[in-house]
Kinemage of the C-alpha trace (Angstrom):
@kinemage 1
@onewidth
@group {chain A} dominant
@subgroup {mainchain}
@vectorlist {calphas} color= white
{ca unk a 1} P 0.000 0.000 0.000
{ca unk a 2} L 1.285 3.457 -0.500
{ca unk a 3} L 0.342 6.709 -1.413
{ca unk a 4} L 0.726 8.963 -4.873
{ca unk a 5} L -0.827 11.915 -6.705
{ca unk a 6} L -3.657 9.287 -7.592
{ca unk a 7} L -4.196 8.848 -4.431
{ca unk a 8} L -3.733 5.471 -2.142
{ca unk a 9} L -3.086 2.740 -3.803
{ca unk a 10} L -2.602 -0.933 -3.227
{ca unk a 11} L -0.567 -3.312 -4.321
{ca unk a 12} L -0.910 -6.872 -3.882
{ca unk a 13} L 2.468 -8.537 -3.471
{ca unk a 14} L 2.752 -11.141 -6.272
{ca unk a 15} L 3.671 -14.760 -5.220
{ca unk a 16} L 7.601 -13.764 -6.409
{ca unk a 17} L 7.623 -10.960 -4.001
{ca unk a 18} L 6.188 -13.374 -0.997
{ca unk a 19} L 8.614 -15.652 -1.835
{ca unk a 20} L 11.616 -12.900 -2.340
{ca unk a 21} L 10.397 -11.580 1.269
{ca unk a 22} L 10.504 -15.309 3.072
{ca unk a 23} L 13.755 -15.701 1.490
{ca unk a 24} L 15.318 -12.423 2.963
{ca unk a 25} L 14.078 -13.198 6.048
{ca unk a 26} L 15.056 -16.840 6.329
{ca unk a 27} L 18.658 -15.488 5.315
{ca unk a 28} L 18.694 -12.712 8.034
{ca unk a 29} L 17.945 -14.994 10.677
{ca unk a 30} L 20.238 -17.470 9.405
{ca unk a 31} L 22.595 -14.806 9.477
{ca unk a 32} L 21.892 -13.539 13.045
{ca unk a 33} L 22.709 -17.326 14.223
{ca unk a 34} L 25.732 -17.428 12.578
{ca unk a 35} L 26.846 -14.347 13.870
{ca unk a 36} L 26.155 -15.604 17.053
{ca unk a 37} L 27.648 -18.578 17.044
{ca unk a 38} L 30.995 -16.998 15.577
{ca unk a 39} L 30.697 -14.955 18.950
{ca unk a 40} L 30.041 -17.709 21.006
{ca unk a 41} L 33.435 -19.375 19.321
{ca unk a 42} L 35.433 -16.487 19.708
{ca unk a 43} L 34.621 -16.379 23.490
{ca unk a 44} L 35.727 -19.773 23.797
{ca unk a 45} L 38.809 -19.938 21.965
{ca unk a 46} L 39.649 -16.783 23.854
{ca unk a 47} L 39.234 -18.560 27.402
{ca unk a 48} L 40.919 -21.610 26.338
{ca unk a 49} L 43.989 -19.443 25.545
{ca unk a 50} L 43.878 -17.851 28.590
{ca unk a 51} L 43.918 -20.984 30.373
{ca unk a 52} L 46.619 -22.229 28.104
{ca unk a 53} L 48.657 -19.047 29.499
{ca unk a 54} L 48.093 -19.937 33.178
{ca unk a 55} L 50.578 -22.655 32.234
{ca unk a 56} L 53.266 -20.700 30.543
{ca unk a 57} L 54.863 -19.933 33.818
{ca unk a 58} L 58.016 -17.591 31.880
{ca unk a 59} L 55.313 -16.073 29.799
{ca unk a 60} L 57.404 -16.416 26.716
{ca unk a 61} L 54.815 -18.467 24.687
{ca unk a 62} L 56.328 -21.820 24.727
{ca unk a 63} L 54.729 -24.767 27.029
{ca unk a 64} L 57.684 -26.535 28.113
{ca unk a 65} L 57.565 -30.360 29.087
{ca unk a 66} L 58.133 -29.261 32.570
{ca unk a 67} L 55.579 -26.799 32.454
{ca unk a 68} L 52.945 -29.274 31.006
{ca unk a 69} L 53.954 -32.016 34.100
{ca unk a 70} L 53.267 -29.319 37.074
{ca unk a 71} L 50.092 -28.668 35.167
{ca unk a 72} L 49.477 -32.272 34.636
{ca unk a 73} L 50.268 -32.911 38.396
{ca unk a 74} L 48.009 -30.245 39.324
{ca unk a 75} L 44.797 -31.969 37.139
{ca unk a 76} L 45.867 -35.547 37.407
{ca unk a 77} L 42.688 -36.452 39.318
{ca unk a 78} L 40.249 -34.758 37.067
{ca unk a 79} L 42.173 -36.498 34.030
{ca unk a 80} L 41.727 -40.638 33.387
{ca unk a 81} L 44.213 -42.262 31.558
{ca unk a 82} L 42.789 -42.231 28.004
{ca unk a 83} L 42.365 -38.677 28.455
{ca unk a 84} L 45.985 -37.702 29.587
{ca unk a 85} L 47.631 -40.200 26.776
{ca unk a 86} L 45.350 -37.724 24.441
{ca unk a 87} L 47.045 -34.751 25.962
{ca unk a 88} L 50.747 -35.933 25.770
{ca unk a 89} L 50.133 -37.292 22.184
{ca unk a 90} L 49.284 -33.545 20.990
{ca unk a 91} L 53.093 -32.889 22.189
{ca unk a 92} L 54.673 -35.415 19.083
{ca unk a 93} L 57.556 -36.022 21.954
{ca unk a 94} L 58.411 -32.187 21.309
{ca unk a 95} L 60.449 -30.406 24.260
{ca unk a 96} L 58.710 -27.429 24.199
{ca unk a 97} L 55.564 -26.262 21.685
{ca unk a 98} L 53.956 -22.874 20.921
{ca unk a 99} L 50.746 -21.916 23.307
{ca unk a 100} L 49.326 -21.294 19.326
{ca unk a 101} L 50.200 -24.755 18.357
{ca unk a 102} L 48.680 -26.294 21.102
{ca unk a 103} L 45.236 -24.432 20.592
{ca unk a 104} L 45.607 -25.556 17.157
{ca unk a 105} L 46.171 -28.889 17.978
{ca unk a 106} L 43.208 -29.117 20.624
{ca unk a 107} L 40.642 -27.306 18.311
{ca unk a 108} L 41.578 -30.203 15.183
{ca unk a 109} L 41.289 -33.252 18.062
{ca unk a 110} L 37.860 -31.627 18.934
{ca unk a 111} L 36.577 -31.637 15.337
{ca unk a 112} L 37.492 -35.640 14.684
Protein backbone atom coordinates (compact mmCIF):
# COMPACT_ATOMS: atom_id res chain seq x y z
CA UNK A 1 0.00 0.00 0.00
CA UNK A 2 1.28 3.46 -0.50
CA UNK A 3 0.34 6.71 -1.41
CA UNK A 4 0.73 8.96 -4.87
CA UNK A 5 -0.83 11.92 -6.71
CA UNK A 6 -3.66 9.29 -7.59
CA UNK A 7 -4.20 8.85 -4.43
CA UNK A 8 -3.73 5.47 -2.14
CA UNK A 9 -3.09 2.74 -3.80
CA UNK A 10 -2.60 -0.93 -3.23
CA UNK A 11 -0.57 -3.31 -4.32
CA UNK A 12 -0.91 -6.87 -3.88
CA UNK A 13 2.47 -8.54 -3.47
CA UNK A 14 2.75 -11.14 -6.27
CA UNK A 15 3.67 -14.76 -5.22
CA UNK A 16 7.60 -13.76 -6.41
CA UNK A 17 7.62 -10.96 -4.00
CA UNK A 18 6.19 -13.37 -1.00
CA UNK A 19 8.61 -15.65 -1.83
CA UNK A 20 11.62 -12.90 -2.34
CA UNK A 21 10.40 -11.58 1.27
CA UNK A 22 10.50 -15.31 3.07
CA UNK A 23 13.76 -15.70 1.49
CA UNK A 24 15.32 -12.42 2.96
CA UNK A 25 14.08 -13.20 6.05
CA UNK A 26 15.06 -16.84 6.33
CA UNK A 27 18.66 -15.49 5.31
CA UNK A 28 18.69 -12.71 8.03
CA UNK A 29 17.95 -14.99 10.68
CA UNK A 30 20.24 -17.47 9.40
CA UNK A 31 22.59 -14.81 9.48
CA UNK A 32 21.89 -13.54 13.05
CA UNK A 33 22.71 -17.33 14.22
CA UNK A 34 25.73 -17.43 12.58
CA UNK A 35 26.85 -14.35 13.87
CA UNK A 36 26.15 -15.60 17.05
CA UNK A 37 27.65 -18.58 17.04
CA UNK A 38 30.99 -17.00 15.58
CA UNK A 39 30.70 -14.96 18.95
CA UNK A 40 30.04 -17.71 21.01
CA UNK A 41 33.44 -19.38 19.32
CA UNK A 42 35.43 -16.49 19.71
CA UNK A 43 34.62 -16.38 23.49
CA UNK A 44 35.73 -19.77 23.80
CA UNK A 45 38.81 -19.94 21.97
CA UNK A 46 39.65 -16.78 23.85
CA UNK A 47 39.23 -18.56 27.40
CA UNK A 48 40.92 -21.61 26.34
CA UNK A 49 43.99 -19.44 25.55
CA UNK A 50 43.88 -17.85 28.59
CA UNK A 51 43.92 -20.98 30.37
CA UNK A 52 46.62 -22.23 28.10
CA UNK A 53 48.66 -19.05 29.50
CA UNK A 54 48.09 -19.94 33.18
CA UNK A 55 50.58 -22.65 32.23
CA UNK A 56 53.27 -20.70 30.54
CA UNK A 57 54.86 -19.93 33.82
CA UNK A 58 58.02 -17.59 31.88
CA UNK A 59 55.31 -16.07 29.80
CA UNK A 60 57.40 -16.42 26.72
CA UNK A 61 54.81 -18.47 24.69
CA UNK A 62 56.33 -21.82 24.73
CA UNK A 63 54.73 -24.77 27.03
CA UNK A 64 57.68 -26.53 28.11
CA UNK A 65 57.56 -30.36 29.09
CA UNK A 66 58.13 -29.26 32.57
CA UNK A 67 55.58 -26.80 32.45
CA UNK A 68 52.94 -29.27 31.01
CA UNK A 69 53.95 -32.02 34.10
CA UNK A 70 53.27 -29.32 37.07
CA UNK A 71 50.09 -28.67 35.17
CA UNK A 72 49.48 -32.27 34.64
CA UNK A 73 50.27 -32.91 38.40
CA UNK A 74 48.01 -30.24 39.32
CA UNK A 75 44.80 -31.97 37.14
CA UNK A 76 45.87 -35.55 37.41
CA UNK A 77 42.69 -36.45 39.32
CA UNK A 78 40.25 -34.76 37.07
CA UNK A 79 42.17 -36.50 34.03
CA UNK A 80 41.73 -40.64 33.39
CA UNK A 81 44.21 -42.26 31.56
CA UNK A 82 42.79 -42.23 28.00
CA UNK A 83 42.37 -38.68 28.45
CA UNK A 84 45.98 -37.70 29.59
CA UNK A 85 47.63 -40.20 26.78
CA UNK A 86 45.35 -37.72 24.44
CA UNK A 87 47.04 -34.75 25.96
CA UNK A 88 50.75 -35.93 25.77
CA UNK A 89 50.13 -37.29 22.18
CA UNK A 90 49.28 -33.54 20.99
CA UNK A 91 53.09 -32.89 22.19
CA UNK A 92 54.67 -35.42 19.08
CA UNK A 93 57.56 -36.02 21.95
CA UNK A 94 58.41 -32.19 21.31
CA UNK A 95 60.45 -30.41 24.26
CA UNK A 96 58.71 -27.43 24.20
CA UNK A 97 55.56 -26.26 21.69
CA UNK A 98 53.96 -22.87 20.92
CA UNK A 99 50.75 -21.92 23.31
CA UNK A 100 49.33 -21.29 19.33
CA UNK A 101 50.20 -24.76 18.36
CA UNK A 102 48.68 -26.29 21.10
CA UNK A 103 45.24 -24.43 20.59
CA UNK A 104 45.61 -25.56 17.16
CA UNK A 105 46.17 -28.89 17.98
CA UNK A 106 43.21 -29.12 20.62
CA UNK A 107 40.64 -27.31 18.31
CA UNK A 108 41.58 -30.20 15.18
CA UNK A 109 41.29 -33.25 18.06
CA UNK A 110 37.86 -31.63 18.93
CA UNK A 111 36.58 -31.64 15.34
CA UNK A 112 37.49 -35.64 14.68
Amino acid sequence: MYFDMLGLQVVRPTTESKDAMVTKQVSDYVSDILIRVEEDIDRAESKIGASLHLLDKNQDGMITREELQEAIAFVKDELDHDELESLLELLDNQESFSIKDLEDKIAANQGT
